[in-house]
N, C-alpha and C positions, 0 to 999 in steps of 0.2 A: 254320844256319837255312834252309836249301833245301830240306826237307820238311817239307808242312804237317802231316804225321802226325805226326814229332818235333817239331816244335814244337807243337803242341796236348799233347803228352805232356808236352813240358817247362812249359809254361806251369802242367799240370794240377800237377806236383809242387813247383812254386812256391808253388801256388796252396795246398797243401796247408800250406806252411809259415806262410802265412797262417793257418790253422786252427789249428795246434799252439800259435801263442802263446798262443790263447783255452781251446782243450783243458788244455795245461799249469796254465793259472790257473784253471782250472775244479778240474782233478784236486787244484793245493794246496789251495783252499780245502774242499773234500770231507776231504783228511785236518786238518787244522786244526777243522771241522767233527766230527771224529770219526766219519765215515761210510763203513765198509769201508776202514778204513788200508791193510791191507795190501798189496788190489788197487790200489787209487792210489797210493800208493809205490812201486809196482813199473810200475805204468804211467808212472807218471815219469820215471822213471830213462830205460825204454826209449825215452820221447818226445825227453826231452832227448838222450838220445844219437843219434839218430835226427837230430832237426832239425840238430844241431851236422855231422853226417857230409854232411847234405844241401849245410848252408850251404858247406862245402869244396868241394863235387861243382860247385855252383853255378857256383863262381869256377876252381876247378882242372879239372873235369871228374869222373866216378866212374862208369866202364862196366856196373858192375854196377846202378847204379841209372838207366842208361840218359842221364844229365846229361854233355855235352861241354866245358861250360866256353865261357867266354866272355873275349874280348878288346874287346868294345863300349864305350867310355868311360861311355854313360849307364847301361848297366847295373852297369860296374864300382861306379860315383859310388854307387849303391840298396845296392847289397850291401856296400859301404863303411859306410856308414848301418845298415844292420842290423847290421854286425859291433862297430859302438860301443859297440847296445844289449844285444847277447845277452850278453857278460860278467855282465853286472851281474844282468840275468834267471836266467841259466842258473846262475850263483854262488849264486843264495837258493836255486833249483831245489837244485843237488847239494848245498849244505846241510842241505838238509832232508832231502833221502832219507838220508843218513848216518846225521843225528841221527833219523829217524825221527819225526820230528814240526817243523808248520810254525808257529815262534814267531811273535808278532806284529810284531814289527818286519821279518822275512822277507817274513811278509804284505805290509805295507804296502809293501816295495820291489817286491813281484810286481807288487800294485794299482796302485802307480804307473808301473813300469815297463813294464807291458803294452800299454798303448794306444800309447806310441811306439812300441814294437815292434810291433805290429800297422798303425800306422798306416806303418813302413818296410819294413813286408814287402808292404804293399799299394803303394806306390809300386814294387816292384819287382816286383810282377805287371804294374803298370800299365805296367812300360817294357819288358817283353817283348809284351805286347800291343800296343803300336806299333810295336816291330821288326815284328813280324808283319803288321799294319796297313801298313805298309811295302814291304813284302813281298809284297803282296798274299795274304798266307795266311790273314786273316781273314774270316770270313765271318758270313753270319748266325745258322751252327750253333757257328763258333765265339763268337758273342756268347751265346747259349745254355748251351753250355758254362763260358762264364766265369761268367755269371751262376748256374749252379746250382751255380760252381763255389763260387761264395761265399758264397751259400746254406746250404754245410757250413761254415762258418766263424760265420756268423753262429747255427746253434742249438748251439756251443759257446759265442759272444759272451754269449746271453741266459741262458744256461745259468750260468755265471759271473757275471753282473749279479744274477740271483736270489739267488746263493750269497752274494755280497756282502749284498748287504740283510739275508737270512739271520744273516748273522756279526754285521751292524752296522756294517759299512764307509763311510763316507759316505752314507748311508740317501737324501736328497732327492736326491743326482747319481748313484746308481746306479737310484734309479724313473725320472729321467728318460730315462739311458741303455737302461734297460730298455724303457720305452714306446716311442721313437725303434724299436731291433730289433725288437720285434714288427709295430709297423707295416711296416718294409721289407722284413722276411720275408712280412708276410703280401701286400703290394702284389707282389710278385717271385714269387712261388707262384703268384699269379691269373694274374700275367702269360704265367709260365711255359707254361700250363695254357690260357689263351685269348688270348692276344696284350697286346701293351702300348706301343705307339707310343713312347712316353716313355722305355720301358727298351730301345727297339729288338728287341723280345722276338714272332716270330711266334711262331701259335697251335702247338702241342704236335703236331709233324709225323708221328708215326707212332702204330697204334692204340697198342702198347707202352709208348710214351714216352706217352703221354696216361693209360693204367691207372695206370703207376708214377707217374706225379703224383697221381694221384687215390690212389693209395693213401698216401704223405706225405701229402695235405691231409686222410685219416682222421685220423692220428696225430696231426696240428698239433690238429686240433678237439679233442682229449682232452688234447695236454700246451698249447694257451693257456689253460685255467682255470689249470692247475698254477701257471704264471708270474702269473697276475691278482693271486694271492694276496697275491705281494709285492707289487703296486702299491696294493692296498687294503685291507690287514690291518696291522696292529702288529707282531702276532707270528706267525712264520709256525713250526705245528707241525714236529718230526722227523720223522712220518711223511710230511707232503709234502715234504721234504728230501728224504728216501728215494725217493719216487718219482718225483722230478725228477730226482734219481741215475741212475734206472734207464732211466725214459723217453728222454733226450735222446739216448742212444746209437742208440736205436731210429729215430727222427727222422733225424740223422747218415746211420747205413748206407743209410737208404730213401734219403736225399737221392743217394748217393753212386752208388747203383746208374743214378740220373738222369742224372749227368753219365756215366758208363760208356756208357751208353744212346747217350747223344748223342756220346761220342767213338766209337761204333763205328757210326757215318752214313759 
């Protein structure tokens, strides 16, 4: 952890694994759903294989994906924690891509098991971000970076929370979970984009990075009705399933070209 370049890098592919929990739950409920099986079965499989290879790289190291591994106790203690939850996650995951279809009771262990797992994968951003903090290797672009790092986590989170409602999954605790993410996404974009005292967020430092926000806060304006729907409809049609399907990836990549943005300051 003596270069702030590697670690910004490594934080970014932590940060990633953060995303996958909410990605992966997004993608089962789409085939559960019945919407494009094939391609999310097949994005599955690659996710989970993927986050499983990262989670080792983590702890052992994995050159190819540029992760050295780590000997830190706090960090050990995080990835301890994540490694409880992902059996049980990644068990319903490769279940179902086998079977090709994701049962209800698979479901409900994804729905329930997500949010810990997201919530221990985000403790182990958070304790790389105090090594770093530590270190003195962080800064105010890397608070930026973190933040838009999450950013890509959260429009697979709400993305997910939709699909839920969608299904019928606990309907009143996924609108509320759903309102909560749109508001922090949309408070975290502004901030992004004009500063935000609160999120420790300056204003959007080069003309680049200020266009490519501005161009996610196009696409936020066209996919928040998509999400409203759940919060205020009974039944939300196939065709807007479909193109919340389609949308949120859009959202994603823009987000993601942000944080690239800002790790190549």
């Amino acid at each position: 952890m003596a270069a702030g370049e590697n670690l910004s890098q490594l934080i970014n592919v932590v940060a990633k694994q953060h995303m996958l929990t909410q990605m992966m739950s997004k993608e089962s409920l789409l085939v559960a759903l019945e919407v494009d099986k094939a391609r999310n079965l097949h994005n599955l499989r690659s996710n989970q294989a993927f986050f499983d290879r990262v989670q080792q790289g983590l702890r052992y190291g994995d050159i190819t994906l540029g992760v050295p591994g780590t000997r830190r106790p706090k960090i050990l203690e995080k990835l301890d924690r994540v490694e409880e939850l992902w059996p049980l996650f990644g068990n319903a995951v490769e279940t179902s891509v086998s079977a090709g279809s994701v049962s209800a009771e698979r479901l409900d262990t994804i729905a329930e098991v997500n949010l810990a797992l997201l919530e221990a994968t985000e403790d182990t951003v958070r304790a790389y971000r105090e090594a770093a903090a530590r270190g003195g290797l962080f800064s105010m672009i890397g608070i930026a970076i973190d933040q838009s790092g999450h950013q890509r986590t959260l429009t697979q989170k709400m993305s997910k929370e939709f699909l839920l409602i969608a299904y019928g999954h606990d309907v009143n605790k996924n609108r509320r979970h759903l309102q909560e993410t749109i508001q922090q996404f949309d408070q975290t974009l502004l901030g992004l984009i004009n500063g935000d005292f609160e999120l420790l967020l300056l204003p959007a430092p080069t003309p680049e990075i200020r266009g490519q926000l501005r161009k996610v806060q196009r696409i936020w304006d066209e996919f928040l009705p998509l999400l409203r729907t759940a919060v205020d409809k009974e039944r939300i049609g196939p065709e807007v399933i479909a193109q919340v399907a389609r949308d949120n990836m859009s959202l994603l990549l823009e987000m993601n070209a942000v944080v690239d943005l800002y790790a190549a300051l």
